[in-house]
N, C-alpha and C positions, 0 to 999 in steps of 0.2 A: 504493500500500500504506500509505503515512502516513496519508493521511486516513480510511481507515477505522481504522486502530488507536487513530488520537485521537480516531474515533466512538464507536468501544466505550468508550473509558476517559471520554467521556463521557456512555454511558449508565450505565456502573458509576456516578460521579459523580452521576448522577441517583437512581441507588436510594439512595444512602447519602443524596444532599442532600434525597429526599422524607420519609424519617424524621424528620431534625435541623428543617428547613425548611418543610415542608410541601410539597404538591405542586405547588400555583400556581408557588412563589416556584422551585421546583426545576426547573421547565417553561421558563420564563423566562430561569434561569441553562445549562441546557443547549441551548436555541437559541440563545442568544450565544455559548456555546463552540463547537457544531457549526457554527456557520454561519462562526465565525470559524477553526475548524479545515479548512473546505473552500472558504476562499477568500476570502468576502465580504469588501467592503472599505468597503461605506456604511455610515455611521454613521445616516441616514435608513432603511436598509433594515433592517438589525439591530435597532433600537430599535424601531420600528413592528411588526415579525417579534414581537418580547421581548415585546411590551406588548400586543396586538390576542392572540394566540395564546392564551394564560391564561384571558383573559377570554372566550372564545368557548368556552375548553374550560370556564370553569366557568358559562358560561352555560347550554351544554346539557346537561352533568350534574348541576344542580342545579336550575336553574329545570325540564326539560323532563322528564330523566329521573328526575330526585326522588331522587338520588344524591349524598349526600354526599361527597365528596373529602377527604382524611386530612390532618389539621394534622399540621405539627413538633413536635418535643419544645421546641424550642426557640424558636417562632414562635407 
C-alpha cells in the first residue's frame, strides 16, 4: 500500500513539476522518485531510466509526431 501512495503523490508531483519545470525535466524527476519509491536501488539503473526516458519521449513527440511538449514557467 506504501508504494502506491508515494506513486500517486508522485504523479501529483509531476503535474505541479510539468507546469513550474516543464515536462522533460518533470518526467525525469518522477522516474527517480517512483523508481526510488518502489524499491530500486542502482544508481546505474535510475540515472540511465532519468536520462534515456525524456529523451525518447521527446524524441517521438516532437521529431515524429510534430508535437510540441509544454515548457515550465520556470525553465
Amino acid at each position: 500500500l506504501n508504494r502506491v501512495v508515494l506513486t500517486m503523490a508522485c504523479a501529483v508531483g509531476f503535474g505541479f513539476g510539468a507546469v513550474l519545470l516543464g515536462t522533460l525535466v518533470s518526467i525525469a524527476l518522477f522516474i527517480i522518485a517512483t523508481m526510488l519509491a518502489w524499491g530500486v536501488r542502482s544508481p546505474r539503473a535510475i540515472i540511465l531510466t532519468a536520462i534515456l526516458t525524456p529523451i525518447l519521449i521527446y524524441f517521438v513527440f516532437n521529431q515524429i509526431l510534430l508535437v510540441q511538449l509544454p515548457a515550465g514557467i520556470l525553465i
